[in-house]
mmCIF file of the N, C-alpha and C atoms, coordinates in Angstrom:
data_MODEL
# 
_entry.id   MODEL 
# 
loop_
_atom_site.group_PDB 
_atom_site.id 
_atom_site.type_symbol 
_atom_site.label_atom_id 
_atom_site.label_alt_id 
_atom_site.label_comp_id 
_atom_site.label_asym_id 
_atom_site.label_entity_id 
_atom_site.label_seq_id 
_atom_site.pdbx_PDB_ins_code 
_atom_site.Cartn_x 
_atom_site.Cartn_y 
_atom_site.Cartn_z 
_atom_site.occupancy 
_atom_site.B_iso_or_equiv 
_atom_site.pdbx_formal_charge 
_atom_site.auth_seq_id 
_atom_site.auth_comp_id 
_atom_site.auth_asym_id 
_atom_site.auth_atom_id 
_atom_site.pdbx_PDB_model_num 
ATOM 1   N N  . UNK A 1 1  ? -123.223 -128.655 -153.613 1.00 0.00 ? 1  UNK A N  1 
ATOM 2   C CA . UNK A 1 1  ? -123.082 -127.909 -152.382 1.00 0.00 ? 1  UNK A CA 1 
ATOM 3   C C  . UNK A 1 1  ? -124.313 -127.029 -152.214 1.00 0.00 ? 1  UNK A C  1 
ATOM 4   N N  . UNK A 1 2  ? -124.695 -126.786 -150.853 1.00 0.00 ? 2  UNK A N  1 
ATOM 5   C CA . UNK A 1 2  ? -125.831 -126.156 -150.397 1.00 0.00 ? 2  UNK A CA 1 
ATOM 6   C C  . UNK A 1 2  ? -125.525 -124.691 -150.574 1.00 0.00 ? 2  UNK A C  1 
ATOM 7   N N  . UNK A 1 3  ? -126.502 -123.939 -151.372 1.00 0.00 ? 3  UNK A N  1 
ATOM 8   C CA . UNK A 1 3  ? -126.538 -122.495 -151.229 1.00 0.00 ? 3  UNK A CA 1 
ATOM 9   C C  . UNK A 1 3  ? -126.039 -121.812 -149.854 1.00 0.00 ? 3  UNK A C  1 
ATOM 10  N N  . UNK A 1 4  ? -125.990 -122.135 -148.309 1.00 0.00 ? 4  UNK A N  1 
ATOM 11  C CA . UNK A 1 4  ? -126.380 -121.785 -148.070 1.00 0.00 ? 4  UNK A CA 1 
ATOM 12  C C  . UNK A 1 4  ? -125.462 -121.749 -147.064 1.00 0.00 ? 4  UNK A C  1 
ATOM 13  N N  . UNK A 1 5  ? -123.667 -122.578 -147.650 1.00 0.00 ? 5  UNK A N  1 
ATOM 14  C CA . UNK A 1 5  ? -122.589 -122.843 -147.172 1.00 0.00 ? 5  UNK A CA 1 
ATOM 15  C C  . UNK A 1 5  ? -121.683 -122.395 -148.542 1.00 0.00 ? 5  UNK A C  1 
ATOM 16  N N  . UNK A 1 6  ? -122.138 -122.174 -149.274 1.00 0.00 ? 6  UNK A N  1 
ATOM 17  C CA . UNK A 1 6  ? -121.410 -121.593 -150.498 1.00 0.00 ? 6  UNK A CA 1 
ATOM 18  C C  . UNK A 1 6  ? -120.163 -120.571 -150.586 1.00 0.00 ? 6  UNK A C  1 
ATOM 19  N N  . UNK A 1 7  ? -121.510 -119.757 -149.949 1.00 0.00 ? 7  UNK A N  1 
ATOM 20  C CA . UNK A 1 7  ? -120.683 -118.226 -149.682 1.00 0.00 ? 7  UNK A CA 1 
ATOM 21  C C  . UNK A 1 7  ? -119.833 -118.554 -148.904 1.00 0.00 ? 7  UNK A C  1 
ATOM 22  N N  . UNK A 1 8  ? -119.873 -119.224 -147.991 1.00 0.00 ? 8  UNK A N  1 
ATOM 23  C CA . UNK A 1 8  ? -118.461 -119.388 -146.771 1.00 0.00 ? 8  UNK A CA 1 
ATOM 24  C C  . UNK A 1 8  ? -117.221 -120.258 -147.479 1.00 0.00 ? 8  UNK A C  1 
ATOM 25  N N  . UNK A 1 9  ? -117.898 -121.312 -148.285 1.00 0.00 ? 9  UNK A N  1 
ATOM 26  C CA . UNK A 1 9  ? -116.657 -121.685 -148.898 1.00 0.00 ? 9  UNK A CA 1 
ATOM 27  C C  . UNK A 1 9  ? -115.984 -121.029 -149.610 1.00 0.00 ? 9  UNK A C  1 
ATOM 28  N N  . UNK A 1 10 ? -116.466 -120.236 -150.553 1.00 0.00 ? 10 UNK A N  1 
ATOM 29  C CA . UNK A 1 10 ? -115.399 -119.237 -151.315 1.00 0.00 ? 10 UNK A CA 1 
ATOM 30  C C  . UNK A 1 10 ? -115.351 -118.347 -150.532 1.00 0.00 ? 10 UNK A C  1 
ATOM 31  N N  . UNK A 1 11 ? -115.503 -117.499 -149.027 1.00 0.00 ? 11 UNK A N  1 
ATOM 32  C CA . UNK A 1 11 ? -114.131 -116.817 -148.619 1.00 0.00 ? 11 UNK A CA 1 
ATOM 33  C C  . UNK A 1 11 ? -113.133 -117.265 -148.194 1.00 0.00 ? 11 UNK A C  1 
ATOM 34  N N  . UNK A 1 12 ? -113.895 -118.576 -147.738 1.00 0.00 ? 12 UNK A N  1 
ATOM 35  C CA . UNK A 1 12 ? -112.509 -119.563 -147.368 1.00 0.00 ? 12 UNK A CA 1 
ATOM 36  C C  . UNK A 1 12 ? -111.811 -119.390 -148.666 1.00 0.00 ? 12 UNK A C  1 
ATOM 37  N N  . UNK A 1 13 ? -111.752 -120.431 -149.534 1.00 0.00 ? 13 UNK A N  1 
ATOM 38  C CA . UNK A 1 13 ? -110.980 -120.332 -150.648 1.00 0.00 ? 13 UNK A CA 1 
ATOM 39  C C  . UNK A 1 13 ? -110.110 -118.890 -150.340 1.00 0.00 ? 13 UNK A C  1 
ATOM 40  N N  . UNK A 1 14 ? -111.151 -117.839 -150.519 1.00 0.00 ? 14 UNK A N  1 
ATOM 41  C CA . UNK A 1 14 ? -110.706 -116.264 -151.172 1.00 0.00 ? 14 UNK A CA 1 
ATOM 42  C C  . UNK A 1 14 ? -109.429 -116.025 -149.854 1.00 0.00 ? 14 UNK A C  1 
ATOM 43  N N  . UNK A 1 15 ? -109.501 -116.645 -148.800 1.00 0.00 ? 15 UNK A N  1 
ATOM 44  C CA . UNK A 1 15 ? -108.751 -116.338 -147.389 1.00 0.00 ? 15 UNK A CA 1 
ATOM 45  C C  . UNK A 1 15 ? -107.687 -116.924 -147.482 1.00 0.00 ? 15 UNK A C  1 
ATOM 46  N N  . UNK A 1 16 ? -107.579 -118.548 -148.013 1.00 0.00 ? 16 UNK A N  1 
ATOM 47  C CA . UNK A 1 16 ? -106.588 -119.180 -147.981 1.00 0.00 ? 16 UNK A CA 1 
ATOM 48  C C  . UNK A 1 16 ? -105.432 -118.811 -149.487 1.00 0.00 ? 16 UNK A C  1 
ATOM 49  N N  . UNK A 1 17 ? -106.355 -118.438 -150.232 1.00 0.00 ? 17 UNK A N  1 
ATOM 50  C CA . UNK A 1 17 ? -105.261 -118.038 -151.428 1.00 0.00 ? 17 UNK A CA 1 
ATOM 51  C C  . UNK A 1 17 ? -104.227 -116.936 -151.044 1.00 0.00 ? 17 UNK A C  1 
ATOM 52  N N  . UNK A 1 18 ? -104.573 -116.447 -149.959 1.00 0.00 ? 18 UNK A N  1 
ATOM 53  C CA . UNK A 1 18 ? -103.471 -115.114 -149.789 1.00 0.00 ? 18 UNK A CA 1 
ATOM 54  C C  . UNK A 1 18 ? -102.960 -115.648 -148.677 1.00 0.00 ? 18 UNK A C  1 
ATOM 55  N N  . UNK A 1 19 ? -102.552 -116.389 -148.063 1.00 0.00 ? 19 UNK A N  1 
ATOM 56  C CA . UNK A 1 19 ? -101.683 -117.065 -147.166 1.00 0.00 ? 19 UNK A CA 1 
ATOM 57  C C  . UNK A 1 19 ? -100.346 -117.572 -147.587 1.00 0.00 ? 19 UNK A C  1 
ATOM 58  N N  . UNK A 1 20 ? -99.292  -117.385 -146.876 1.00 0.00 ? 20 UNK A N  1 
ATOM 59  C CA . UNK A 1 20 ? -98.397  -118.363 -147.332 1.00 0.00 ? 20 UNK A CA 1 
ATOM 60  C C  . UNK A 1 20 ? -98.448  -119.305 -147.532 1.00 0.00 ? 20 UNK A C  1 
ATOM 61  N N  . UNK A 1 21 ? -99.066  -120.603 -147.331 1.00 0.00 ? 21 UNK A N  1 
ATOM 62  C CA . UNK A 1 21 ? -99.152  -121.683 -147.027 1.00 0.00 ? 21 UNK A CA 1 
ATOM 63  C C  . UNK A 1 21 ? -99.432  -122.202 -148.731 1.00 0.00 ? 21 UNK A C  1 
ATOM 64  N N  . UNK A 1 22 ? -100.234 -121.379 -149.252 1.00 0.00 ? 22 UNK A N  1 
ATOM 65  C CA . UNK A 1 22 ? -100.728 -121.677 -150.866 1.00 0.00 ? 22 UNK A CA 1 
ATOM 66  C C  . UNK A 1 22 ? -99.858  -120.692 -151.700 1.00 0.00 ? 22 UNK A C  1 
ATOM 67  N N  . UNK A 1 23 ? -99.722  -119.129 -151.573 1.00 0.00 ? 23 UNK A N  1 
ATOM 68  C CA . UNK A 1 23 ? -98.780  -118.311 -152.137 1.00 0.00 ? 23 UNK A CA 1 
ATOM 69  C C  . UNK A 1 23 ? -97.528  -119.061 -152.531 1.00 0.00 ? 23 UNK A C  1 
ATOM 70  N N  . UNK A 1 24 ? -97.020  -119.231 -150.904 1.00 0.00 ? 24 UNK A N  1 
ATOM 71  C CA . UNK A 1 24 ? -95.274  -119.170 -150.922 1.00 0.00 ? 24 UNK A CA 1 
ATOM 72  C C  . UNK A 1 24 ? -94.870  -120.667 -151.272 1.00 0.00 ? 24 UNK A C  1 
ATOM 73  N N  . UNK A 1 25 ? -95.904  -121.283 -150.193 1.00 0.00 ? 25 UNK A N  1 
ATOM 74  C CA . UNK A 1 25 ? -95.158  -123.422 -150.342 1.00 0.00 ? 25 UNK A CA 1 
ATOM 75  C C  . UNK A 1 25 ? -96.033  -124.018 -151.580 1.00 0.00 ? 25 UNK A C  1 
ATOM 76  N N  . UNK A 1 26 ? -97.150  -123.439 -152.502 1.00 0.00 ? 26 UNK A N  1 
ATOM 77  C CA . UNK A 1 26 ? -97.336  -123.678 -153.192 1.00 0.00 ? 26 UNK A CA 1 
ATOM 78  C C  . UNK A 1 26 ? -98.121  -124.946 -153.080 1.00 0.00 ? 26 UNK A C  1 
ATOM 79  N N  . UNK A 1 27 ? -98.711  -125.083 -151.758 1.00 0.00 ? 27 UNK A N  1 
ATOM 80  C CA . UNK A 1 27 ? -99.742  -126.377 -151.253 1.00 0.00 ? 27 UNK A CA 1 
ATOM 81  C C  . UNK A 1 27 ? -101.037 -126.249 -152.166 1.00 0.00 ? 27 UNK A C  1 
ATOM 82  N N  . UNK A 1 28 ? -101.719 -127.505 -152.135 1.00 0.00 ? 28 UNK A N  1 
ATOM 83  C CA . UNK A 1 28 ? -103.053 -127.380 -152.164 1.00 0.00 ? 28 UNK A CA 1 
ATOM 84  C C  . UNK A 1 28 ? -103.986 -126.647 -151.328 1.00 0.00 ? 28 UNK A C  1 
ATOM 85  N N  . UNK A 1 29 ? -104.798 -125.795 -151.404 1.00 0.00 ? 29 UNK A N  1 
ATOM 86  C CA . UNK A 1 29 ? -106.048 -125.497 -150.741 1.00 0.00 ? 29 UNK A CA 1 
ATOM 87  C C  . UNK A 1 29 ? -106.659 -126.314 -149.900 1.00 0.00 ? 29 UNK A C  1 
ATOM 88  N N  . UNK A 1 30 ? -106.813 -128.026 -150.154 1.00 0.00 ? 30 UNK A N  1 
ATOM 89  C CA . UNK A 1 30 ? -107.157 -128.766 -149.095 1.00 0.00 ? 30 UNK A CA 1 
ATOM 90  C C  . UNK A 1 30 ? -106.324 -129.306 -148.249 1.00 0.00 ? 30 UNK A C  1 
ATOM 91  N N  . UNK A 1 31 ? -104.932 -129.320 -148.367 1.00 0.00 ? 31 UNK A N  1 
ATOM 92  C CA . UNK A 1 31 ? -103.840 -129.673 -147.692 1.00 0.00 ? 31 UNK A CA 1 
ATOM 93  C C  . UNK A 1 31 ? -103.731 -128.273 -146.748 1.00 0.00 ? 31 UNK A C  1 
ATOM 94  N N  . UNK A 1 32 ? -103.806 -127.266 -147.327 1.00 0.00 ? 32 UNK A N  1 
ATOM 95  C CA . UNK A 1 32 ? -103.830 -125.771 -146.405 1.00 0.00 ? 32 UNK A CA 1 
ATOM 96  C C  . UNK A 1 32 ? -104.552 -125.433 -145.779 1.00 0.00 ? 32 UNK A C  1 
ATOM 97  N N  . UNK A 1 33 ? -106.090 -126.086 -145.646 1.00 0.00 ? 33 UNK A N  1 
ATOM 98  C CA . UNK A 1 33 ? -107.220 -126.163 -145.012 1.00 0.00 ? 33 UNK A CA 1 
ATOM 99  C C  . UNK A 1 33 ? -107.456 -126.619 -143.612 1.00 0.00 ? 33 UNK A C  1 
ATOM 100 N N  . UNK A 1 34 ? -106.418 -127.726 -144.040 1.00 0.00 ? 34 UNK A N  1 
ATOM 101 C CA . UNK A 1 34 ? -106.208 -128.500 -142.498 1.00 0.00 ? 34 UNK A CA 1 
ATOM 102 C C  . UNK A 1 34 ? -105.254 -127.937 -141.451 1.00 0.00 ? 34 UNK A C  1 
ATOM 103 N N  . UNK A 1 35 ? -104.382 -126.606 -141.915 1.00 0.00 ? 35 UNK A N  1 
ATOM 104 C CA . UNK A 1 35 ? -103.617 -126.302 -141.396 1.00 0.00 ? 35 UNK A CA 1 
ATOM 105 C C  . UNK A 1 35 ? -104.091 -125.359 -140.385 1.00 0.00 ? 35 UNK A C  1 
ATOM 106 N N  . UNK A 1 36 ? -103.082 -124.639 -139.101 1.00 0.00 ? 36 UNK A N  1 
ATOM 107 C CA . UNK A 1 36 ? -103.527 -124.367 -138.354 1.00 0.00 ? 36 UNK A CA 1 
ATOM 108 C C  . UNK A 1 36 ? -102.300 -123.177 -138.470 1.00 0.00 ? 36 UNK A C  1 
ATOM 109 N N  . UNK A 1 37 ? -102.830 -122.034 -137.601 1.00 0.00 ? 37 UNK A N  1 
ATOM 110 C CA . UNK A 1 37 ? -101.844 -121.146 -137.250 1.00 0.00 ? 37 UNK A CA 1 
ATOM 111 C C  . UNK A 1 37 ? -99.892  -121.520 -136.653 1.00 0.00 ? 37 UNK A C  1 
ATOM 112 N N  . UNK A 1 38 ? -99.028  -120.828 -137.616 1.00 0.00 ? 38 UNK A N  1 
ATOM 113 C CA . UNK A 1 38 ? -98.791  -119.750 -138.255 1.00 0.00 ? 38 UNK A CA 1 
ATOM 114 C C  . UNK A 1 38 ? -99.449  -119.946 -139.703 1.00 0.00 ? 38 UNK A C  1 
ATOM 115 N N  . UNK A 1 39 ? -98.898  -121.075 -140.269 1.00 0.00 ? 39 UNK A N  1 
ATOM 116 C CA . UNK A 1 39 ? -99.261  -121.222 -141.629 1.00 0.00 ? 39 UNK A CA 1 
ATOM 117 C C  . UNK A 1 39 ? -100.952 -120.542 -142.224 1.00 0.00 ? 39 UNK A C  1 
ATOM 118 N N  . UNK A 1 40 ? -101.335 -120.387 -141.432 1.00 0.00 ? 40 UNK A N  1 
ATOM 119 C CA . UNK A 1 40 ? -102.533 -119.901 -142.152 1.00 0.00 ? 40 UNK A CA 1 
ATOM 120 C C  . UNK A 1 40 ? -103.568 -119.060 -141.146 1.00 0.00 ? 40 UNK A C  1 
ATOM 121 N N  . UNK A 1 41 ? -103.909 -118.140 -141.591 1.00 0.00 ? 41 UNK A N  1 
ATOM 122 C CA . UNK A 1 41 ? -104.463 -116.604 -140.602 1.00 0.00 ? 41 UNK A CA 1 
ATOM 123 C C  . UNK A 1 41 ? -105.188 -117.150 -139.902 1.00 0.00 ? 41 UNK A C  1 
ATOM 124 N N  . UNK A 1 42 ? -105.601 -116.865 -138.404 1.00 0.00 ? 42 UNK A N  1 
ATOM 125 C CA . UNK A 1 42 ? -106.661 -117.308 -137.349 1.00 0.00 ? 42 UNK A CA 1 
ATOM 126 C C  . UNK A 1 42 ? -108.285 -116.643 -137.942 1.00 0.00 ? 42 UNK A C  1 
ATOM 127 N N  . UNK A 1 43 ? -108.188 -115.833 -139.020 1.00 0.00 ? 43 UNK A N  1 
ATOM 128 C CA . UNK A 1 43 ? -109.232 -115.486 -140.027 1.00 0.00 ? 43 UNK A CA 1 
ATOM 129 C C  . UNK A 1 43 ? -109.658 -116.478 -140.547 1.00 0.00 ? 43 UNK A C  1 
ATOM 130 N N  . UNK A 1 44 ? -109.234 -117.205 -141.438 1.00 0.00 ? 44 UNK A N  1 
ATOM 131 C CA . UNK A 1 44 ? -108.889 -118.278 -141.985 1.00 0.00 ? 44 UNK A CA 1 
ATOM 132 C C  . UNK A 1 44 ? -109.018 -119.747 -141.378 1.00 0.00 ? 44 UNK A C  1 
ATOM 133 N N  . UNK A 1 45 ? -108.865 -119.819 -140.525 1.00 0.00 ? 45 UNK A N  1 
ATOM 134 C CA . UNK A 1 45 ? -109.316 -120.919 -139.017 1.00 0.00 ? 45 UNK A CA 1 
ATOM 135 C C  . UNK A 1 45 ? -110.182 -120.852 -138.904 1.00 0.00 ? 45 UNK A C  1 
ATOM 136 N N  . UNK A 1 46 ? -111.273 -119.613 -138.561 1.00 0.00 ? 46 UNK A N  1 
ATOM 137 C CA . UNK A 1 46 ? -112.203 -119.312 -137.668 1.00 0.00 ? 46 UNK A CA 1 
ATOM 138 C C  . UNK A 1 46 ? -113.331 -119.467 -139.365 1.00 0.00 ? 46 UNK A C  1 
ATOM 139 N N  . UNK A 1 47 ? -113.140 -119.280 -140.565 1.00 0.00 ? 47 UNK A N  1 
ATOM 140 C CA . UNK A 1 47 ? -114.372 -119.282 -141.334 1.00 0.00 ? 47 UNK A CA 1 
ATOM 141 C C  . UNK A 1 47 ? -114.368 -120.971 -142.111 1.00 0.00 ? 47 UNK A C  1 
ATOM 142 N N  . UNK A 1 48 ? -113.122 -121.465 -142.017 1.00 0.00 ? 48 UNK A N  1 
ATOM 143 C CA . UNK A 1 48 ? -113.012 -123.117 -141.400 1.00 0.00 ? 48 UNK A CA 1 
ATOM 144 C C  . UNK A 1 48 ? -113.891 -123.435 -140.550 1.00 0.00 ? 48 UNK A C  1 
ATOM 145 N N  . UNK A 1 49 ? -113.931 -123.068 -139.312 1.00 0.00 ? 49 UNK A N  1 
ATOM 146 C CA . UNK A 1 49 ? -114.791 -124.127 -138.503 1.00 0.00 ? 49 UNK A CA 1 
ATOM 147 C C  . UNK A 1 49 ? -116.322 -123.284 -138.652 1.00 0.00 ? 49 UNK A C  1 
ATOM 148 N N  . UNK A 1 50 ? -116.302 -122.080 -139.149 1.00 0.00 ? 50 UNK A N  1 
ATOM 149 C CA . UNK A 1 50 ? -117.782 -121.929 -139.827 1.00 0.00 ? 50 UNK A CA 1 
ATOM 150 C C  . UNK A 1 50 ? -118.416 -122.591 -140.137 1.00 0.00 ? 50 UNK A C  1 
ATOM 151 N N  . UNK A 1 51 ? -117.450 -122.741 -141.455 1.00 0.00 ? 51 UNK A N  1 
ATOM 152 C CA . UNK A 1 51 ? -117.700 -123.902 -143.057 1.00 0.00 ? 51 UNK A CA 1 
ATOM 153 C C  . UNK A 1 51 ? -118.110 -124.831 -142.003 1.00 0.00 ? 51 UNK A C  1 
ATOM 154 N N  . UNK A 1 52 ? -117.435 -125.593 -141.624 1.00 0.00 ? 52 UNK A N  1 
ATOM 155 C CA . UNK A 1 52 ? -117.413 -126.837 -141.196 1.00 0.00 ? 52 UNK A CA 1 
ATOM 156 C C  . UNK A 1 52 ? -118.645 -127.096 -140.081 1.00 0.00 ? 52 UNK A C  1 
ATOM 157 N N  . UNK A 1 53 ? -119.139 -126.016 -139.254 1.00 0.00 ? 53 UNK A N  1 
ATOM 158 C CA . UNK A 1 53 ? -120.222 -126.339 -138.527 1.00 0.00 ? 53 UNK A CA 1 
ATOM 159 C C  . UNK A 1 53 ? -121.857 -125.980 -139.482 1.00 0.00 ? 53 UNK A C  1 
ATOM 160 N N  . UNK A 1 54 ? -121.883 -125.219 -140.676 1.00 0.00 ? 54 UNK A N  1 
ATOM 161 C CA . UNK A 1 54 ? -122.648 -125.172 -141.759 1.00 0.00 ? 54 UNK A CA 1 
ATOM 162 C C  . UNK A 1 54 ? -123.186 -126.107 -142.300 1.00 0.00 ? 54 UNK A C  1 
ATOM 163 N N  . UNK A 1 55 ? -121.933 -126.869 -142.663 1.00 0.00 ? 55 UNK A N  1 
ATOM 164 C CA . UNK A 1 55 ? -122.309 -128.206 -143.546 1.00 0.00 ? 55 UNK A CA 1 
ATOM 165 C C  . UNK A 1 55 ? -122.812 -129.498 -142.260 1.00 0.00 ? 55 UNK A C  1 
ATOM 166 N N  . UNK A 1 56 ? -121.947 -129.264 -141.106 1.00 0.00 ? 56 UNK A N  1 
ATOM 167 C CA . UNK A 1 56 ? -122.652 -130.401 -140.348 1.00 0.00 ? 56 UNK A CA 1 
ATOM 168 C C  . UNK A 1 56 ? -124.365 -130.115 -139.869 1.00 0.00 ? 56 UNK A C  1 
ATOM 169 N N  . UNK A 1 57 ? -124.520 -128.604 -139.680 1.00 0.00 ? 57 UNK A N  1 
ATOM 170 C CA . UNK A 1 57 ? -125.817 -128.500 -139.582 1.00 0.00 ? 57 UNK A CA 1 
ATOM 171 C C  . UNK A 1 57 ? -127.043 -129.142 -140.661 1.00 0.00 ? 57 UNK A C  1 
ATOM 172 N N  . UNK A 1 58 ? -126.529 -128.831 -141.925 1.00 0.00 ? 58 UNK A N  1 
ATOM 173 C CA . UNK A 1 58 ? -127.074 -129.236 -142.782 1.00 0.00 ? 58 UNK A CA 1 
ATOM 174 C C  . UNK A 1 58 ? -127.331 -131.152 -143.136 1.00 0.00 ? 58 UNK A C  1 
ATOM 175 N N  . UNK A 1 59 ? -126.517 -131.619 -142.168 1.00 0.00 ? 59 UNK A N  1 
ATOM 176 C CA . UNK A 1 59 ? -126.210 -132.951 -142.557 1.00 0.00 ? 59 UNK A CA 1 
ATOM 177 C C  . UNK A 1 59 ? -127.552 -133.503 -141.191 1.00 0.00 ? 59 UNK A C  1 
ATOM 178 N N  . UNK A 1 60 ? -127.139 -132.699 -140.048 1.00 0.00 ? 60 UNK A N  1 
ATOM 179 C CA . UNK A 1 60 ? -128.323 -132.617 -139.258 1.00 0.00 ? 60 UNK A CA 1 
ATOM 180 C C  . UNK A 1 60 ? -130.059 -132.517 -139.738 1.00 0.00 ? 60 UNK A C  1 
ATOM 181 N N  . UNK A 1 61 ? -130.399 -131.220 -140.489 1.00 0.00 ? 61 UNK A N  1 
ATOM 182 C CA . UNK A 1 61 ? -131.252 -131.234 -141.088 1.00 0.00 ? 61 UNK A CA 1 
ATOM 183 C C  . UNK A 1 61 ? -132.072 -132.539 -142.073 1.00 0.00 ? 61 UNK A C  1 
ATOM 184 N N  . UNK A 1 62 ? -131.126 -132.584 -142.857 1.00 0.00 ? 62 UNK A N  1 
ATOM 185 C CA . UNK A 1 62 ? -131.106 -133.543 -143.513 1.00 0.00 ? 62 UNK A CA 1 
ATOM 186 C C  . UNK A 1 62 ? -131.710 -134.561 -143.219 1.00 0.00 ? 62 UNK A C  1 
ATOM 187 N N  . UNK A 1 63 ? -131.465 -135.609 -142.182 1.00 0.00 ? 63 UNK A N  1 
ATOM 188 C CA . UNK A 1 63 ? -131.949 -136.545 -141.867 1.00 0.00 ? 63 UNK A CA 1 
ATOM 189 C C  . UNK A 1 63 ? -132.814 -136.509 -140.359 1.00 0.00 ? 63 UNK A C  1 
ATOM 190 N N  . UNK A 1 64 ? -133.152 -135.089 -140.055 1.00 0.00 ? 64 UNK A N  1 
ATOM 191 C CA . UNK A 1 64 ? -133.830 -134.851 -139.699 1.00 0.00 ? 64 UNK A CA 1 
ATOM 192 C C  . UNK A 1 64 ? -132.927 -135.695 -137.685 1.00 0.00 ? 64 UNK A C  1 
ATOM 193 N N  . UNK A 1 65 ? -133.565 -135.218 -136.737 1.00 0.00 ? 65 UNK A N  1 
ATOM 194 C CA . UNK A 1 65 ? -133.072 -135.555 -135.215 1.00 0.00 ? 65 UNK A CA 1 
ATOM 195 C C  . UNK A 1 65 ? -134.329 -136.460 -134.630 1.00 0.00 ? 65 UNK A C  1 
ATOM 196 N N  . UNK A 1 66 ? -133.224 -137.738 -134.349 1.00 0.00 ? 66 UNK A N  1 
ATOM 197 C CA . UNK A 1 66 ? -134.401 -138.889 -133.797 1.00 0.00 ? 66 UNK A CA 1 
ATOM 198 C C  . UNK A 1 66 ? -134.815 -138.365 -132.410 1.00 0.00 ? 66 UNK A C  1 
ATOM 199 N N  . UNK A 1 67 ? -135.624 -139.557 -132.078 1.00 0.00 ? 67 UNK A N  1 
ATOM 200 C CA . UNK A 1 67 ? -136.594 -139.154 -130.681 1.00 0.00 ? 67 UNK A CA 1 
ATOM 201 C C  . UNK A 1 67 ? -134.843 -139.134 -129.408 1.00 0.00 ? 67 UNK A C  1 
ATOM 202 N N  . UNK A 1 68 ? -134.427 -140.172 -129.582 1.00 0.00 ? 68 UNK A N  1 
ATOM 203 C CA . UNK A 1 68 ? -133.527 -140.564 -128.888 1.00 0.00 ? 68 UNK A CA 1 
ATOM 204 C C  . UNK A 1 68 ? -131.739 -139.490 -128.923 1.00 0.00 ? 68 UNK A C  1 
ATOM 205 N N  . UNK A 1 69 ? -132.065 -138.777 -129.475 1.00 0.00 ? 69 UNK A N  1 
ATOM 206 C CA . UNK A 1 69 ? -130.816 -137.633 -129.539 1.00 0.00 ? 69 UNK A CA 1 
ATOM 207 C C  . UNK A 1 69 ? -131.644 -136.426 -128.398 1.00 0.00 ? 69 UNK A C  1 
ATOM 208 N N  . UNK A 1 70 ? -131.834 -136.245 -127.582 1.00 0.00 ? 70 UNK A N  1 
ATOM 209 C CA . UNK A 1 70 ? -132.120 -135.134 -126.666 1.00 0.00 ? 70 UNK A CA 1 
ATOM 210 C C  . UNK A 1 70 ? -131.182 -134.030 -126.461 1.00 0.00 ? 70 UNK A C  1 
ATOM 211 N N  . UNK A 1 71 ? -130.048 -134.148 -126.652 1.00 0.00 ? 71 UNK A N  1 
ATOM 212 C CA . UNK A 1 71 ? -128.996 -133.101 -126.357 1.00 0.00 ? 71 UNK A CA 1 
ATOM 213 C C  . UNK A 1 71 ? -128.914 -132.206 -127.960 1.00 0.00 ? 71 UNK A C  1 
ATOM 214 N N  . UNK A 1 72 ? -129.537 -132.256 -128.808 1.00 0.00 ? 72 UNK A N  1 
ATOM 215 C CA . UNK A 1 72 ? -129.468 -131.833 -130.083 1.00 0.00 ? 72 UNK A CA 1 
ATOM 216 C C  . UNK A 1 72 ? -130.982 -131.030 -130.170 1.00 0.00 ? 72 UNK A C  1 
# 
């Protein structure tokens, strides 16, 4: 994992461990990940689609943006 999405994954982690969803039903973290409000804080949602637009940036980078992607 990229330095540079790290930190966001462990508050995720650190966000979802105090939820019911992992506390009380005793789910997985990636099964609780996918979840959406009540089960899991709109805190918790919102550093989800962080994470998740982090790593796609990076996947962007990565292979770098052809001539033919203009909207990017």
């Amino acid at each position: 994992m990229a330095k540079s999405c790290k930190g966001l994954a462990m508050e995720l982690v650190k966000c979802l461990s105090e939820t019911d969803c992992v506390k009380v039903q005793k789910r997985p973290y990636k099964e609780c990940a996918g979840e959406k409000a009540p089960n899991i804080t709109s805190e918790c949602v919102g550093l989800r689609e962080t994470y998740f637009n982090c790593k796609r940036g990076q996947v962007i980078l990565r292979f770098g943006v052809p001539d033919d992607m203009p909207w990017i």
